[in-house]
ZALO-259859 format. One record per atom (N, C-alpha, C): x, y, z; atom name; residue number from 1. Coordinates in steps of 0.02 Angstrom, whole numbers, plus 32768, in hexadecimal, padded with zeros to 4 digits. Example, Ala and Ser with C-alpha at 12.3 -4.5 7.8 and 13.67 -1.06 7.14 Angstrom:
<recs>
<rec c1="8294" c2="7EE4" c3="8186" atom="N" seq="1"/>
<rec c1="8267" c2="7F1F" c3="8186" atom="CA" seq="1"/>
<rec c1="8294" c2="7F5B" c3="8186" atom="C" seq="1"/>
<rec c1="8282" c2="7F90" c3="8162" atom="N" seq="2"/>
<rec c1="82AC" c2="7FCB" c3="8165" atom="CA" seq="2"/>
<rec c1="8285" c2="8002" c3="818A" atom="C" seq="2"/>
</recs>
This chain:
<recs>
<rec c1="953F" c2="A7ED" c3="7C53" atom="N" seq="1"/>
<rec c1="9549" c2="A833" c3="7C42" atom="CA" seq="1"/>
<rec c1="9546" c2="A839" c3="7BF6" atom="C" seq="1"/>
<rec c1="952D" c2="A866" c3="7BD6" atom="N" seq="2"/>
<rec c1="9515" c2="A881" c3="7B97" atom="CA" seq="2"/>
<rec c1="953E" c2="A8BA" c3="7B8C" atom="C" seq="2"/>
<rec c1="9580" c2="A8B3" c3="7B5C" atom="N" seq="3"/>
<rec c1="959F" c2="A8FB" c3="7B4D" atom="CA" seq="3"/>
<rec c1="9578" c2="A90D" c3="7B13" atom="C" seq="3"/>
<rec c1="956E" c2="A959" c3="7B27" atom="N" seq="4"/>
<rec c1="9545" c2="A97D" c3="7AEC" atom="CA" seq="4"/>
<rec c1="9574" c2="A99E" c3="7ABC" atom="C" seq="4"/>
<rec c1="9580" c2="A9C3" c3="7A7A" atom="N" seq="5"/>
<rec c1="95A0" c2="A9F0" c3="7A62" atom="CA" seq="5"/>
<rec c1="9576" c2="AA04" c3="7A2B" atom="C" seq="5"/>
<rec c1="9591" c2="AA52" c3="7A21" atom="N" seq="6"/>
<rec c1="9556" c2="AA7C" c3="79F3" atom="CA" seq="6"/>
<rec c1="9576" c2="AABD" c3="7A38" atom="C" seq="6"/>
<rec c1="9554" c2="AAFF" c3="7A03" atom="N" seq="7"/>
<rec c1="9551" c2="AB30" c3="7A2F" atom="CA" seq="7"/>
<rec c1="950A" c2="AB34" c3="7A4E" atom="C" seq="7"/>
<rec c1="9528" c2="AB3D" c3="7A89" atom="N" seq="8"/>
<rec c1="94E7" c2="AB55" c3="7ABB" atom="CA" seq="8"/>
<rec c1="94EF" c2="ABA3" c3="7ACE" atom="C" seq="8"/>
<rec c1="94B3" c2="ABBC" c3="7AB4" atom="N" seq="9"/>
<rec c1="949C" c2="ABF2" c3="7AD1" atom="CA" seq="9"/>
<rec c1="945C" c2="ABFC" c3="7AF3" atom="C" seq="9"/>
<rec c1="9438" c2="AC2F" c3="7AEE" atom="N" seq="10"/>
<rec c1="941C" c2="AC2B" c3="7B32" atom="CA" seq="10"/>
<rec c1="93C5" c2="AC1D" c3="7B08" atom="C" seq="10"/>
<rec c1="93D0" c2="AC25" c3="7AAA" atom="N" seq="11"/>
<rec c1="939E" c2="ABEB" c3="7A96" atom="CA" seq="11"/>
<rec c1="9397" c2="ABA5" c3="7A94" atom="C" seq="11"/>
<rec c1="93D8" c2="AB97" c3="7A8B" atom="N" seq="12"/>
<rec c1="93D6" c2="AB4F" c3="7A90" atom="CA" seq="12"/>
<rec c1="93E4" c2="AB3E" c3="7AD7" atom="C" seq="12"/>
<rec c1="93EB" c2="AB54" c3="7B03" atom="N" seq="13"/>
<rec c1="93E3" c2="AB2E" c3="7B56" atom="CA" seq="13"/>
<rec c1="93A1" c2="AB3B" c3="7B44" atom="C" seq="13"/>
<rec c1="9387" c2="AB7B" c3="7B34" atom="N" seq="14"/>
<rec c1="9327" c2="AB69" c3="7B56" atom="CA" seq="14"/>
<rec c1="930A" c2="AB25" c3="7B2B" atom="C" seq="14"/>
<rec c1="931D" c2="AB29" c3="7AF0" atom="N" seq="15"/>
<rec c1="9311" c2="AAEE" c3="7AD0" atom="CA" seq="15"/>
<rec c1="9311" c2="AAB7" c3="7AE4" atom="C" seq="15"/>
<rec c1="9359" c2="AAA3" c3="7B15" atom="N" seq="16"/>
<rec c1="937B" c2="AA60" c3="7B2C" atom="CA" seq="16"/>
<rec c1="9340" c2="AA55" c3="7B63" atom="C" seq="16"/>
<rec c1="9343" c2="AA94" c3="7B87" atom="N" seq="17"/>
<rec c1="9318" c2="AA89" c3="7BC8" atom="CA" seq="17"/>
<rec c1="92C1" c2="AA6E" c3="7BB1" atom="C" seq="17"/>
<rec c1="92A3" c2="AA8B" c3="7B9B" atom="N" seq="18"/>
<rec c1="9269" c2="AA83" c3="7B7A" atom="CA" seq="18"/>
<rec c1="9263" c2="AA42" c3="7B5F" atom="C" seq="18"/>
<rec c1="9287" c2="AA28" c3="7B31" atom="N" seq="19"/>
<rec c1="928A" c2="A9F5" c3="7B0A" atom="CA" seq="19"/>
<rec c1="9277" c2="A9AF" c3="7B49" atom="C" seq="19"/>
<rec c1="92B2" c2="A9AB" c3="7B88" atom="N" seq="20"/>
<rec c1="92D2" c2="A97F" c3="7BB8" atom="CA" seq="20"/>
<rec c1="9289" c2="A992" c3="7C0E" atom="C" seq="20"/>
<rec c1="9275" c2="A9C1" c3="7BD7" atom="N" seq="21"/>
<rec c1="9257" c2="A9D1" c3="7C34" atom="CA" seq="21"/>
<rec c1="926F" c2="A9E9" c3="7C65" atom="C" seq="21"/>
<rec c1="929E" c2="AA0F" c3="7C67" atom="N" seq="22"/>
<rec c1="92CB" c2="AA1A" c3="7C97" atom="CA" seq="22"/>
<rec c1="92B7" c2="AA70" c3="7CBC" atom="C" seq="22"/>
<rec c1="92C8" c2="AA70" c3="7CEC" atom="N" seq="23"/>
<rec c1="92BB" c2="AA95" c3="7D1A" atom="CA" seq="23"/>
<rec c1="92FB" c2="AACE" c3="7D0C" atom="C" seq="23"/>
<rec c1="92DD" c2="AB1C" c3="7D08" atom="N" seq="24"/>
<rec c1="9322" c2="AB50" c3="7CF8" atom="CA" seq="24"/>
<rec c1="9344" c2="AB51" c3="7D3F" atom="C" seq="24"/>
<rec c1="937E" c2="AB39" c3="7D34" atom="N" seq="25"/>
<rec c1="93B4" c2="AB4E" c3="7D6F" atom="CA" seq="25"/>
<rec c1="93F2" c2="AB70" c3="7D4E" atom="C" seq="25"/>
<rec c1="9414" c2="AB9C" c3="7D60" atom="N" seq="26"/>
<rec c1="9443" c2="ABB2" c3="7D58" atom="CA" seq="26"/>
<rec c1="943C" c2="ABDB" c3="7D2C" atom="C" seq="26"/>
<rec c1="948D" c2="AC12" c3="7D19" atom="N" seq="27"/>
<rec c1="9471" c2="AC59" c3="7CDC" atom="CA" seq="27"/>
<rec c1="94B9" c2="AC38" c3="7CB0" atom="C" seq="27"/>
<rec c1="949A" c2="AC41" c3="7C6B" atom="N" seq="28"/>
<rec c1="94DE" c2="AC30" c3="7C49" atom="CA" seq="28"/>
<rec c1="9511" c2="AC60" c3="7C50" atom="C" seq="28"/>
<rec c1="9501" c2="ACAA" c3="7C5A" atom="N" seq="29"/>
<rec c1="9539" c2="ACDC" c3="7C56" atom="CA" seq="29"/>
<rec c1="9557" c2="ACEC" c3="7C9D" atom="C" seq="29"/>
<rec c1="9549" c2="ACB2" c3="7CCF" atom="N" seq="30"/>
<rec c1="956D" c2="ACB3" c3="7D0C" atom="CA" seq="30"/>
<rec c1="95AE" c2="AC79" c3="7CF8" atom="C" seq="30"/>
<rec c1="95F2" c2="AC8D" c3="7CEC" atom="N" seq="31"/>
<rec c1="9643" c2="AC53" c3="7CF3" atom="CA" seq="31"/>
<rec c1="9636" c2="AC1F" c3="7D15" atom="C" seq="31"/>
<rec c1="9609" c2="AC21" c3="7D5E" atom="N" seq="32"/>
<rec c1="961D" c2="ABF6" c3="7D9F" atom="CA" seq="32"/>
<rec c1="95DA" c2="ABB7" c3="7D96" atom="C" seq="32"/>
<rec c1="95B2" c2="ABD6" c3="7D62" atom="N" seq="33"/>
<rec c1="956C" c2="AB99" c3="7D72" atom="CA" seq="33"/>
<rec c1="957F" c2="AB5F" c3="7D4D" atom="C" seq="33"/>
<rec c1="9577" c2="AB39" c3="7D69" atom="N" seq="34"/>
<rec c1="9574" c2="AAF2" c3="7D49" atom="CA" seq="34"/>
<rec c1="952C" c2="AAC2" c3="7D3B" atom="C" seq="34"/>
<rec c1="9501" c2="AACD" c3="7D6C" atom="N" seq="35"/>
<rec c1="94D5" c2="AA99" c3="7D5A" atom="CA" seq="35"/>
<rec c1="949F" c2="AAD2" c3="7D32" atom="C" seq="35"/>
<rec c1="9466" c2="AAC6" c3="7D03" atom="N" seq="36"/>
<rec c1="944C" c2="AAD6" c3="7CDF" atom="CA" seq="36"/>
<rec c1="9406" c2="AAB7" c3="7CCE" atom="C" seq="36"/>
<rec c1="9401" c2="AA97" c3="7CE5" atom="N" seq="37"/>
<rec c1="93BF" c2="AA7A" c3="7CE4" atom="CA" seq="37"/>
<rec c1="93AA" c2="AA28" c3="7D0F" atom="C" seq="37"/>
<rec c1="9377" c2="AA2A" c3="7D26" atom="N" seq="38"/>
<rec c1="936F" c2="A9E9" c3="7D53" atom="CA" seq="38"/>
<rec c1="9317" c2="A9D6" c3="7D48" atom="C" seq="38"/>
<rec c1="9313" c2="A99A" c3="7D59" atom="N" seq="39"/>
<rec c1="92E3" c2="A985" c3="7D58" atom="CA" seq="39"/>
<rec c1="92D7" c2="A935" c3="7D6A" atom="C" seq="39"/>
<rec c1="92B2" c2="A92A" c3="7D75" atom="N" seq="40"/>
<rec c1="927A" c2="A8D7" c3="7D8D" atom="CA" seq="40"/>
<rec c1="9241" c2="A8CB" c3="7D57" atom="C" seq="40"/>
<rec c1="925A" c2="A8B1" c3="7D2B" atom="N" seq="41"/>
<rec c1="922F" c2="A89C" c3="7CED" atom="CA" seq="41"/>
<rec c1="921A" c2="A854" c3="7CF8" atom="C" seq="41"/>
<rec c1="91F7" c2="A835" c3="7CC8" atom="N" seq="42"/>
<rec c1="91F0" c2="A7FD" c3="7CB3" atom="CA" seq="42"/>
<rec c1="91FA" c2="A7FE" c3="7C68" atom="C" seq="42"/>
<rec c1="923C" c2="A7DB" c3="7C38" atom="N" seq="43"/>
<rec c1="924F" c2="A7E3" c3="7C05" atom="CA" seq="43"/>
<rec c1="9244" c2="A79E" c3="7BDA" atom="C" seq="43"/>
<rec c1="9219" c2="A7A3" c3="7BAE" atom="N" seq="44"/>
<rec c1="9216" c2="A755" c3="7B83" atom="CA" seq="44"/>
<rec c1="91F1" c2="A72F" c3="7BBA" atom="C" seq="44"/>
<rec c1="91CC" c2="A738" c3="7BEA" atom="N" seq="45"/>
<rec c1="91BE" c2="A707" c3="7C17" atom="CA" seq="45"/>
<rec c1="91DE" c2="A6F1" c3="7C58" atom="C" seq="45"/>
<rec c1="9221" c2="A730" c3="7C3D" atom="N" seq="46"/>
<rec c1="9263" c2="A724" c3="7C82" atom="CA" seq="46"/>
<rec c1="9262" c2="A73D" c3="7CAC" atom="C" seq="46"/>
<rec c1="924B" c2="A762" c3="7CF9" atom="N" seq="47"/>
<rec c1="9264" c2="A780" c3="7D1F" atom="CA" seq="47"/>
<rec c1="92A4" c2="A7A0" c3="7D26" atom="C" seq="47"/>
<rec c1="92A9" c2="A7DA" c3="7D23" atom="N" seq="48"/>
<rec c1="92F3" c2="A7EF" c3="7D1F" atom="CA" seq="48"/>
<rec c1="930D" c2="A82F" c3="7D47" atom="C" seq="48"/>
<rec c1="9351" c2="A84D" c3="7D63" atom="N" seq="49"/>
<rec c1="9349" c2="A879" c3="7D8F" atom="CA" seq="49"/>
<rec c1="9395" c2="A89C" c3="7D3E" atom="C" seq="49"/>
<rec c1="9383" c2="A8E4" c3="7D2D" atom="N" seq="50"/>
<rec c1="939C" c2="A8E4" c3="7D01" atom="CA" seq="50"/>
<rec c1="93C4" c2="A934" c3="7D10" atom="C" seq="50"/>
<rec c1="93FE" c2="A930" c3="7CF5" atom="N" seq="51"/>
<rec c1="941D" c2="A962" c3="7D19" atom="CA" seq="51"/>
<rec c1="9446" c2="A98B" c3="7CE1" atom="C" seq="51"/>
<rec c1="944B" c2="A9D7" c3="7CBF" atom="N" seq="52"/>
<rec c1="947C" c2="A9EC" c3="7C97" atom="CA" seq="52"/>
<rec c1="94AB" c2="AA12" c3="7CB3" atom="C" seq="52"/>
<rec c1="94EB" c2="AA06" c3="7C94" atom="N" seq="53"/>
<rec c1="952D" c2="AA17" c3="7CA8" atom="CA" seq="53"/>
<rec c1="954A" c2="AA3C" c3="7C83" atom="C" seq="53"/>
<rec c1="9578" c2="AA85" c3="7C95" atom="N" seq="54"/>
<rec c1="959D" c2="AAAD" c3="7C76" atom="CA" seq="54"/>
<rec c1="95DE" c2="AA8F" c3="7C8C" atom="C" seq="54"/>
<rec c1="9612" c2="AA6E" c3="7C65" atom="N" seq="55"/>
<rec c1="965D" c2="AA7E" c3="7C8F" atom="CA" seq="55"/>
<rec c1="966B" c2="AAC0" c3="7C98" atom="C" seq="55"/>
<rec c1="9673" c2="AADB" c3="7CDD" atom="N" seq="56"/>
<rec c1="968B" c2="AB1A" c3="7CE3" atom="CA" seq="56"/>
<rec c1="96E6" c2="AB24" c3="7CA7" atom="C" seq="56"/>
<rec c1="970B" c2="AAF3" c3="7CA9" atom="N" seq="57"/>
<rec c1="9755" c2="AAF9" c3="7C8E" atom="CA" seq="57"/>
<rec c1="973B" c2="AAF6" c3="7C37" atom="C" seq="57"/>
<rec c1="971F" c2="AAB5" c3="7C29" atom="N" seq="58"/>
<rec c1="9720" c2="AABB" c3="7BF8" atom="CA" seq="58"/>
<rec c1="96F1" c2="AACD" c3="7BBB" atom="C" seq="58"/>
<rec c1="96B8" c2="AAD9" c3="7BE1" atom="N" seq="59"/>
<rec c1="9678" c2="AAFD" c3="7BD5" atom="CA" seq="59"/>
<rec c1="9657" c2="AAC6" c3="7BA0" atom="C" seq="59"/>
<rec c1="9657" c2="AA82" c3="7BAB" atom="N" seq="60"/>
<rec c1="9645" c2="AA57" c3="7B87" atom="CA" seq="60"/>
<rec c1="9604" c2="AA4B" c3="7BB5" atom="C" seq="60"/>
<rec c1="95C4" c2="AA1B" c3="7B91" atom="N" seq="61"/>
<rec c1="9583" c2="AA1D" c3="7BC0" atom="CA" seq="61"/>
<rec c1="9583" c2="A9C4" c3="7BAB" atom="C" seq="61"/>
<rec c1="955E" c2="A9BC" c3="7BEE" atom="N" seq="62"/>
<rec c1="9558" c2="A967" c3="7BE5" atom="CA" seq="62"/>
<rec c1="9517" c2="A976" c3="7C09" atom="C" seq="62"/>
<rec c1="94E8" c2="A93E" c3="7C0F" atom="N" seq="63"/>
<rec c1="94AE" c2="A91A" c3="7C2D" atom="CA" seq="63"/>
<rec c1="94CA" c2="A8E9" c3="7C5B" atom="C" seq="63"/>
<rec c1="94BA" c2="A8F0" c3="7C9C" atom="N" seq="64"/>
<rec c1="94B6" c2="A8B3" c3="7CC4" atom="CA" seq="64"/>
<rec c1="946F" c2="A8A4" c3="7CE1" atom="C" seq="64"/>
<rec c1="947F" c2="A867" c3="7CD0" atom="N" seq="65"/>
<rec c1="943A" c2="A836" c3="7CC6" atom="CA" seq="65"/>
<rec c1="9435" c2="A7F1" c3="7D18" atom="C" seq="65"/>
<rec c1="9409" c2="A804" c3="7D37" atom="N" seq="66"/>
<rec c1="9408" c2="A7CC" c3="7D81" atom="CA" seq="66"/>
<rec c1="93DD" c2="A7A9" c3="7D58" atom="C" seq="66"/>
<rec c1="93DC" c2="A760" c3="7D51" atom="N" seq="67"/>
<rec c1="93A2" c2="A73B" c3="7D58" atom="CA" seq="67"/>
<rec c1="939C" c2="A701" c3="7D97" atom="C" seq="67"/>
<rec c1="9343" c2="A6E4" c3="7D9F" atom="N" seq="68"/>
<rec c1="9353" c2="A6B1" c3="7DCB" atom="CA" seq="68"/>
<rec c1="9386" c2="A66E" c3="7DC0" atom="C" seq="68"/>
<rec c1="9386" c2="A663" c3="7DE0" atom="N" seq="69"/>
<rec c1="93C7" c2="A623" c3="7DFC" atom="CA" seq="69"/>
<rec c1="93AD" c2="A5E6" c3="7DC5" atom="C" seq="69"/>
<rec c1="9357" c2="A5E6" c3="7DB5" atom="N" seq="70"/>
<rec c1="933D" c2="A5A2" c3="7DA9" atom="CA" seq="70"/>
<rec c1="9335" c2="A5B4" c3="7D54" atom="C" seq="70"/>
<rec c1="9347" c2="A5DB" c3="7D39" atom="N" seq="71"/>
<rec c1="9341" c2="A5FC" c3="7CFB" atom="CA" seq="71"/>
<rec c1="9361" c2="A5C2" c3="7CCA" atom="C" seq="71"/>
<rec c1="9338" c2="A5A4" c3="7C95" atom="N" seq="72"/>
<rec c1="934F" c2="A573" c3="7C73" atom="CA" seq="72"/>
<rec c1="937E" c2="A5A2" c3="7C35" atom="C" seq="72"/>
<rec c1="93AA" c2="A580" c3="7C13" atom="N" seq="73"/>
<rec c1="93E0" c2="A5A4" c3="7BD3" atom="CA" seq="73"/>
<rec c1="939E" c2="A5AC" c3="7B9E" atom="C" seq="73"/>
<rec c1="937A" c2="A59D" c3="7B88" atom="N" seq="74"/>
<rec c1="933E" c2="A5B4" c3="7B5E" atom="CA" seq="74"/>
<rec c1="931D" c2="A5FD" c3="7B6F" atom="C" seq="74"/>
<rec c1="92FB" c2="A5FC" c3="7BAF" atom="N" seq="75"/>
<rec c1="92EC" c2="A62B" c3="7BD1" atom="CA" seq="75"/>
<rec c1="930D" c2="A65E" c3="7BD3" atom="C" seq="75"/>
<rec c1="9353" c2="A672" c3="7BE1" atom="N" seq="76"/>
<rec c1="9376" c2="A68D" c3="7BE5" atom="CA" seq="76"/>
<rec c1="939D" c2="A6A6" c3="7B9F" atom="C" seq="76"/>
<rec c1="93A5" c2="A673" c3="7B6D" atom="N" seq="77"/>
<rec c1="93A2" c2="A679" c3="7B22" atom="CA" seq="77"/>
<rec c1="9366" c2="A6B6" c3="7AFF" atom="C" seq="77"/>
<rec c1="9331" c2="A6A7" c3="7B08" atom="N" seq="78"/>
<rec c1="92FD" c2="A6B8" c3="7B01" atom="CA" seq="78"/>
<rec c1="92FE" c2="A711" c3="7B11" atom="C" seq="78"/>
<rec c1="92F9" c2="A719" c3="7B5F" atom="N" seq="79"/>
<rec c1="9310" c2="A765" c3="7B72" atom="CA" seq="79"/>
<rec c1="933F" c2="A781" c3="7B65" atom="C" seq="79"/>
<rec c1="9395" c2="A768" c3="7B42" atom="N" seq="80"/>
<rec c1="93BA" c2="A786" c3="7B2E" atom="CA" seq="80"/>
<rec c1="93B6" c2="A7A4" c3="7AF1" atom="C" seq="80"/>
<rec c1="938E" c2="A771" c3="7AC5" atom="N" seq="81"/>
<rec c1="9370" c2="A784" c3="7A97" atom="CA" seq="81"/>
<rec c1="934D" c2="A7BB" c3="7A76" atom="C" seq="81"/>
<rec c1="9319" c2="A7C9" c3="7AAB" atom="N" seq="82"/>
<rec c1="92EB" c2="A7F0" c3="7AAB" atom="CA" seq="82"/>
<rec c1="931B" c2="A841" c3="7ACB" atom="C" seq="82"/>
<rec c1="9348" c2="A834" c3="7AFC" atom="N" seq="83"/>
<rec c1="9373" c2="A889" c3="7B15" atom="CA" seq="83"/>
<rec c1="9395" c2="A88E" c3="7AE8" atom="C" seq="83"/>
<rec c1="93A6" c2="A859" c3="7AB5" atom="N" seq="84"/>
<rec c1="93DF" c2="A876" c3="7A74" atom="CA" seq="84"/>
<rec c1="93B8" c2="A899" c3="7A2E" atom="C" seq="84"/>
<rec c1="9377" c2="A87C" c3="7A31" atom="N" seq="85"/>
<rec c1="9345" c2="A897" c3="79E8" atom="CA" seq="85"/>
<rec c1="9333" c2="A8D8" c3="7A16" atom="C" seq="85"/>
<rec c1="9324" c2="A8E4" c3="7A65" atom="N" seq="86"/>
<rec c1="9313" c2="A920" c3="7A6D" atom="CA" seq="86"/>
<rec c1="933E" c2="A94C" c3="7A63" atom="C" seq="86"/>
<rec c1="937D" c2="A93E" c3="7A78" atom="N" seq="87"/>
<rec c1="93C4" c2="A972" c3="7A88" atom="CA" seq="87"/>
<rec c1="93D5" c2="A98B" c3="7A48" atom="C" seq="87"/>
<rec c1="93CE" c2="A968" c3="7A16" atom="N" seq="88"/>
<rec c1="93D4" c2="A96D" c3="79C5" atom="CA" seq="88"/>
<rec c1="93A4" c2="A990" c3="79B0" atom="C" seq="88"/>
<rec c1="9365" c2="A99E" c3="79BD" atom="N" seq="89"/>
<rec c1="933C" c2="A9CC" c3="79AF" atom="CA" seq="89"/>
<rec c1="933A" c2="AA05" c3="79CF" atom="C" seq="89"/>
<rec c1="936E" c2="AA0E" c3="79F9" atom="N" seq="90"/>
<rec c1="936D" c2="AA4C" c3="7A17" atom="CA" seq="90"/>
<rec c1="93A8" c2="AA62" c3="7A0F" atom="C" seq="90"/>
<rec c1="93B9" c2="AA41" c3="79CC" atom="N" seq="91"/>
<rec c1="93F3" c2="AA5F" c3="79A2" atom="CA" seq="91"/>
<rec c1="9453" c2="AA53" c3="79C6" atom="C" seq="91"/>
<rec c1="944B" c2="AA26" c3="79F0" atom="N" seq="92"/>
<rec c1="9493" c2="A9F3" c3="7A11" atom="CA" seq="92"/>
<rec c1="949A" c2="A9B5" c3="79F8" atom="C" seq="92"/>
<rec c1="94D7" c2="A99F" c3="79F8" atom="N" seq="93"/>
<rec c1="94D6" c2="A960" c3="79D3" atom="CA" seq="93"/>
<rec c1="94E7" c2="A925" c3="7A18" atom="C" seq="93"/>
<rec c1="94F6" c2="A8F1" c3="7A14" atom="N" seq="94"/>
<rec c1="9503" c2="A8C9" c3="7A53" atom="CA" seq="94"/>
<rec c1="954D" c2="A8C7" c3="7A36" atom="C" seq="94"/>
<rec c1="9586" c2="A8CC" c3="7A60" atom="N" seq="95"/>
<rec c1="95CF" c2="A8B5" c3="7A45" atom="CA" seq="95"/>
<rec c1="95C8" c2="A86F" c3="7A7A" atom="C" seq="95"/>
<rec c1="95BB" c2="A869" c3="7AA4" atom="N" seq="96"/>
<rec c1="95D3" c2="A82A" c3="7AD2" atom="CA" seq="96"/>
<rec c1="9595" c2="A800" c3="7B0A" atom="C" seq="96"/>
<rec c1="959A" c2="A7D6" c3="7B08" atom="N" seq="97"/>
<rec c1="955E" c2="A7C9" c3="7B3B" atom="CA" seq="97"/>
<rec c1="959E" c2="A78F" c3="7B61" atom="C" seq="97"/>
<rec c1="95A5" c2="A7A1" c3="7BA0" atom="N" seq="98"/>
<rec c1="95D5" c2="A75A" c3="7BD1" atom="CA" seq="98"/>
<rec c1="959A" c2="A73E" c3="7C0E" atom="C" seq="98"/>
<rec c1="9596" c2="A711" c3="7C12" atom="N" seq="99"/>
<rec c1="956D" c2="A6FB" c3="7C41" atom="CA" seq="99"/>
<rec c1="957D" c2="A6D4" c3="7C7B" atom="C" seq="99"/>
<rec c1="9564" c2="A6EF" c3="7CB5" atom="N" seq="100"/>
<rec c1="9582" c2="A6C0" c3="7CF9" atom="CA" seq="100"/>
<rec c1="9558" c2="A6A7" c3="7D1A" atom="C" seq="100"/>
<rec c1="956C" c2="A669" c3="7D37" atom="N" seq="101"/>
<rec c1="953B" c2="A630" c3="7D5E" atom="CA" seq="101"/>
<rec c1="9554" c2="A631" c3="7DA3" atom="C" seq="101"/>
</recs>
């Protein structure tokens, strides 16, 4: 998971979305939406199933990131890489990246 911070409005989601490839789901000026963008990319060479998140409570946004099972730490180095120079150009900074196996 990828915590984002920066204000998001509804230029910089189109930004985020655009930047990541992501598919428009959800309205920012709906309280109850949480997910915000989705997609099946191939990132850096990675296959990836990529997902954005509103906390409804705390209105903080993260990226969750599926990759395959056989994904080497380079590979995976590599595409985190590449969603943090995008997310940053679409004017968000990365506060956290935690990763699970």
């Amino acid at each position: 998971m990828i915590d984002l911070r920066g204000h998001v409005d509804r230029s910089s989601l189109g930004r985020l979305r655009a930047a990541l490839g992501l598919r428009e789901v959800g309205r920012l000026g709906d309280d109850w939406n949480e997910v915000f963008g989705e997609a099946n990319r191939t990132i850096a060479g990675v296959p990836a199933t990529i997902e954005l998140w509103r906390d409804v409570d705390s209105r903080g946004w993260h990226l969750n990131i599926e990759l395959p099972a056989d994904s080497g730490d380079s590979d995976v180095q590599d595409l985190l890489d590449v969603v943090r120079a995008r997310a940053e150009a679409a004017g968000l900074q990365v506060a956290s990246i935690a990763r699970r196996r």
